[in-house]
N, C-alpha and C positions, 0 to 999 in steps of 0.2 A: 504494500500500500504506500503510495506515495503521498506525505504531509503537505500540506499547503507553504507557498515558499513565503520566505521572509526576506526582510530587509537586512542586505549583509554591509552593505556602507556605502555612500554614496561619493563619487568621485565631480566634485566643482571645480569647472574651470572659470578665473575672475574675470572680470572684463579689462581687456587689453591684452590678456595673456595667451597664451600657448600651449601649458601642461596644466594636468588637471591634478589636485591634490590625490594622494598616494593612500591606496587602500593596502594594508597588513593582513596578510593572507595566510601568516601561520599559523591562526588559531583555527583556520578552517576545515572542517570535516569532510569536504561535501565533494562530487563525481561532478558536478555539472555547477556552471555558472550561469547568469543570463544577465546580460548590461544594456540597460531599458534607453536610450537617446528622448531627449525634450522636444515637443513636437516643431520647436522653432528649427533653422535652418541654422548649425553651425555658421560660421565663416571657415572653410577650407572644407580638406579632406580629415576624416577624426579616426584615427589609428590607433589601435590595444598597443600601450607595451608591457611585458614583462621583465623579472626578472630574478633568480634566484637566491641573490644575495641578499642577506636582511642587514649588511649595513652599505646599501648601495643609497646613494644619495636621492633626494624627494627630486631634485631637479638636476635635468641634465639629461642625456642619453651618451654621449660620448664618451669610451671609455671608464663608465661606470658600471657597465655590469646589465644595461636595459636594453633590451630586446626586441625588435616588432612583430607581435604577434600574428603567425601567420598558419592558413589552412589550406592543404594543397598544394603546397609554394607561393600562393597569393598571400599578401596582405591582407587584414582583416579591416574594411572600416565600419564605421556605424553612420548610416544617414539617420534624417531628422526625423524623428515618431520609431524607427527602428525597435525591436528587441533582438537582441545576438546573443544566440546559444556559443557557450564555450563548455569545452571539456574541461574540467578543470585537473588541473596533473601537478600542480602541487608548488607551484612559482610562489616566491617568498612576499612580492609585493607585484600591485599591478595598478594604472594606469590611465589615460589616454591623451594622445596629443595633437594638436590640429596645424594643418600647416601654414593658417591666418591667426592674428591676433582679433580675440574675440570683440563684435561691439557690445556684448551684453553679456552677464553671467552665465553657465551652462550647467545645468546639471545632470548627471548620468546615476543611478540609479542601480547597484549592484543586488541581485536577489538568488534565492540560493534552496532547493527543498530536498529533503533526505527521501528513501525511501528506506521503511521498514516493514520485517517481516514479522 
């Protein structure tokens, strides 16, 4: 039976910026993720990164350790109103980043449901 999914954190990106605050992902238990996008229209393209180091820095991607999340050998983006299924495998913190500087707040919306038997 699968529970009803919850709120596992939410990732805001501020206005003017470019990476979104950094969700900690080693308390999590769960096979599956999903990261819900706001139904407004980014500015850019909006990219998962990961990464498995838990002292890899909130910002940056260069040489720290942050990765772009990819399936199939694609990139993964999220458009606007979007929900993206991720497998979730076990990355220590995770992300998202847009290739424009926002003109408004964003928020992405990380949720998360177990199944038990």
């Amino acid at each position: 039976m699968r529970m009803p999914p919850v709120v596992v954190g939410r990732l805001v990106i501020k206005q003017a910026k470019t990476e979104s605050s950094v969700l900690d992902c080693s308390g999590l238990f769960s096979s599956g993720l999903a990261i819900y996008a706001p139904d407004q229209d980014a500015d850019g393209t909006v990219n998962i990164y990961v990464t498995s180091r838990k002292d890899a820095p909130d910002l940056g991607t260069t040489g720290a350790g942050w990765r772009k999340l990819q399936s199939g050998g694609a990139d993964i983006s999220i458009g606007a109103g979007d929900a993206v299924p991720l497998d979730f495998l076990g990355w220590a913190k995770l992300k998202v980043i847009t290739t424009s500087a926002q003109a408004a707040e964003r928020e992405f919306v990380v949720m998360s449901s177990e199944e038990i038997s």
